[in-house]
N, C-alpha and C positions, 0 to 999 in steps of 0.2 A: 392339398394337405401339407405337401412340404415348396410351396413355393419359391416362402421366404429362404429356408436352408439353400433349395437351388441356384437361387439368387445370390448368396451371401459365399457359396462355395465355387462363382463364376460357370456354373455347368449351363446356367441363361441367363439372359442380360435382362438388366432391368426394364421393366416394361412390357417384355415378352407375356403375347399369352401364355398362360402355362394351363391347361387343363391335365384330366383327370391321365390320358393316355400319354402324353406325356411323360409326368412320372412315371408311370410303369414303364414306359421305354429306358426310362433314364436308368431305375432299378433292375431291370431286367437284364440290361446291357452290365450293367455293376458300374459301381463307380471308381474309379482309380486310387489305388493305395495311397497317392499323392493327398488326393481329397479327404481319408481316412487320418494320414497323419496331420493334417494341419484341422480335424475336428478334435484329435489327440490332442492338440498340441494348446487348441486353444480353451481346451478342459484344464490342462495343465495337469498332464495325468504321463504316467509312464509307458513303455509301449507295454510291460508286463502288467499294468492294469487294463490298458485299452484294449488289450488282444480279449482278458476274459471277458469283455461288456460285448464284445459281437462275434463273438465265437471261431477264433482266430488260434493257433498255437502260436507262443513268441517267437519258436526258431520258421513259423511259415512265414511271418511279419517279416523278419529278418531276410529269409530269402528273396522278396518279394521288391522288385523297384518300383519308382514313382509310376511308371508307367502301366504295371500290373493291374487287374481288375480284380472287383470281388466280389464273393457269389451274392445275386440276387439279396438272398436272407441279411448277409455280411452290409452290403448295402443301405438294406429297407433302416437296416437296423442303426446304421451310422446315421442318417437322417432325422431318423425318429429321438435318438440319442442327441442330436444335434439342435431338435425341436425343443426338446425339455427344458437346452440350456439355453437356448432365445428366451422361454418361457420366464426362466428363472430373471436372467439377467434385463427383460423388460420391468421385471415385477420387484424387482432391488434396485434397478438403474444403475446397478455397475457390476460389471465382470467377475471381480475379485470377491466384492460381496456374494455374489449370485454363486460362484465356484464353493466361498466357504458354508455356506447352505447347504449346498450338495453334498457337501463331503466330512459334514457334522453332524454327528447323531442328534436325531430329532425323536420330540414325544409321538409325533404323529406319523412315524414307523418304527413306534415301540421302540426307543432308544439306536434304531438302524440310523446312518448316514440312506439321504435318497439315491446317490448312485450305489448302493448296492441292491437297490431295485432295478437296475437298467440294464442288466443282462437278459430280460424276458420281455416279450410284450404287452404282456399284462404288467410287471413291472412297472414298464413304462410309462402306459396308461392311468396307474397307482400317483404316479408320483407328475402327471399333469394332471391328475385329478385335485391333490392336495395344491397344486401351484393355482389352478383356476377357483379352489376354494378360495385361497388367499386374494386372489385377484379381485375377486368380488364380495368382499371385507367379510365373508363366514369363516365361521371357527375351521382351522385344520384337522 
């Protein structure tokens, strides 16, 4: 399910089996605020928006070093948030495009930008649903 994100956040090297119990170890364990700020970073978001999308306070962000972990939920959730934007940015073919997507209100969440769907997991699952429509040339 998050293969690629593991891959792409070096938590496995390419080629690595990666099955089902894997991830759960890798979320379970949580993954490192390090690994949180550079999906922050590569959303091109603030850490005061990226603390609301996975349920973080700004001042616990702030206390927190590279080397910190985060709970499980915190985790699943950076991943999954992580997925959408692989998603995005396959299906635009560039970063920048695939970010102003995200972060511009669309008809197809009622006038919402799609990251303000990405604080839930149903959210989330909303807004790869609309990117898998487009993927496969149906209406959003």
């Amino acid at each position: 399910m998050y293969a690629e994100q593991l891959v792409s956040l070096g938590l496995v090297k390419k080629g690595q089996v990666i099955n089902q119990d894997t991830e759960l170890d890798i979320i379970r364990h949580g993954l490192s605020v390090k690994h949180a700020r550079k999906v922050m970073k590569d959303m091109a978001m603030s850490s005061g928006e990226w603390v609301g999308l996975i349920g973080l306070s700004p001042r616990s962000l702030q206390r927190k070093s590279d080397s910190d972990l985060l709970t499980p939920s915190q985790s699943e959730k950076t991943l999954a948030i992580r997925r959408v934007v692989d998603l995005a940015v396959d299906y635009y073919g560039s970063r920048p495009v695939a970010l102003d997507w995200l972060k511009t209100p669309q008809v197809a969440f009622g006038g919402k930008a799609a990251v303000d769907y990405l604080d839930t997991n149903t959210g989330i699952q909303y807004v790869e649903t609309i990117l898998n429509r487009l993927i496969h040339g149906m209406t959003a």
